[in-house]
C-alpha positions as CSV (number, residue, x, y, z in Angstrom):
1,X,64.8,-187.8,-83.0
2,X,68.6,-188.4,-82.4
3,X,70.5,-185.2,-81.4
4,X,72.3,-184.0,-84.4
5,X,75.5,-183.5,-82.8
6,X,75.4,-187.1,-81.4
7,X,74.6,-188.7,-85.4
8,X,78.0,-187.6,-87.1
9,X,80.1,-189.7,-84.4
10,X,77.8,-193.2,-84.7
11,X,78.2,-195.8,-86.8
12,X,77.1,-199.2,-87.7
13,X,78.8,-201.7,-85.1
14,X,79.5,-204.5,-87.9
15,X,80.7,-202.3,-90.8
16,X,81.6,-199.0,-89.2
17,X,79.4,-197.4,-92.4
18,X,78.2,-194.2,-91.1
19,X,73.9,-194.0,-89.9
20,X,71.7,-191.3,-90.9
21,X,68.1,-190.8,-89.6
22,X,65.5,-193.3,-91.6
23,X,63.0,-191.5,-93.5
24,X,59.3,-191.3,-91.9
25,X,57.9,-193.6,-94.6
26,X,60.4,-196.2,-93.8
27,X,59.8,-195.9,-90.5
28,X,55.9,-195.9,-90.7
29,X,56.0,-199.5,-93.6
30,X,58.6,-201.4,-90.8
31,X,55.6,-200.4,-88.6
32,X,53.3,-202.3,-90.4
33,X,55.2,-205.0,-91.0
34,X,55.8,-205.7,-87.4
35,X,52.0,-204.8,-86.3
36,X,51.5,-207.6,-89.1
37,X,54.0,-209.9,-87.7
38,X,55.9,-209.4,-90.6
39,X,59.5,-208.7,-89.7
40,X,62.5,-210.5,-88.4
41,X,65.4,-208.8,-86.8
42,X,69.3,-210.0,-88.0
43,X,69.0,-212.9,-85.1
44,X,65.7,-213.9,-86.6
45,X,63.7,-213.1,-84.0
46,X,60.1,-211.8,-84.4
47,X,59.6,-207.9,-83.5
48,X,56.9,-207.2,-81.7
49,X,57.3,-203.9,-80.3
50,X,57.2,-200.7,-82.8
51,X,59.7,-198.6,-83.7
52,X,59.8,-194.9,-82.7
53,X,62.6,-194.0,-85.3
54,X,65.6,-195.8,-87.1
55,X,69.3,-195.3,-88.2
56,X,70.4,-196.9,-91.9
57,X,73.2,-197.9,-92.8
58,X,75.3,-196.5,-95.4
59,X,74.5,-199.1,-97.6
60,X,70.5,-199.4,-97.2
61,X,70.8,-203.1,-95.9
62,X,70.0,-203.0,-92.8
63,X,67.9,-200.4,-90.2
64,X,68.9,-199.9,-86.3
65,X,65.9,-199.3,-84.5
66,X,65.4,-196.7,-82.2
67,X,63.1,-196.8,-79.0
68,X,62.5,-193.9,-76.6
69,X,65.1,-192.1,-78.3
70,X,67.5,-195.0,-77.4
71,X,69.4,-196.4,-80.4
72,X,69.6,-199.8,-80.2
73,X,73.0,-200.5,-82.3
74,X,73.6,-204.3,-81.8
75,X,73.9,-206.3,-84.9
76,X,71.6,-209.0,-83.9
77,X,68.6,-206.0,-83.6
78,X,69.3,-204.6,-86.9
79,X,65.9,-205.0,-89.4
80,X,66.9,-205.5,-93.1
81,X,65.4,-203.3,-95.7
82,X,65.3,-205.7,-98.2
């Protein structure tokens, strides 16, 4: 989904923790939450458009979402894993 030479060089805009790719099945149950109306991003707004792919943080807190193979790395639009 991301260009691999384009992933070692991002990072997460609040921490600077490096991103890797999200798994599928993380990517697939955020799906489900959002078709169920489920999650919240970090400014607590409801999602409402699925995700086509994701970047975690180093940590596993929080998930950047990526759309069209855009990633979408501002804090408020993270998704937390927890």
């Amino acid at each position: 989904m991301i260009d691999p030479e384009l992933l070692p060089i991002l990072c997460c805009p609040e921490t600077h923790q490096p991103l890797a790719e999200a798994a599928p099945e993380v990517v697939a149950r955020l799906n489900q939450q959002i078709a169920a109306g489920q999650t919240r991003n970090r400014a607590g707004t409801l999602v409402a458009e699925p995700i086509d792919g994701g970047l975690v943080r180093a940590d596993g807190k929080y998930l950047y979402p990526v759309r069209q193979a855009i990633p979408i790395l501002l804090i408020d639009e993270a998704l937390p894993l927890s």
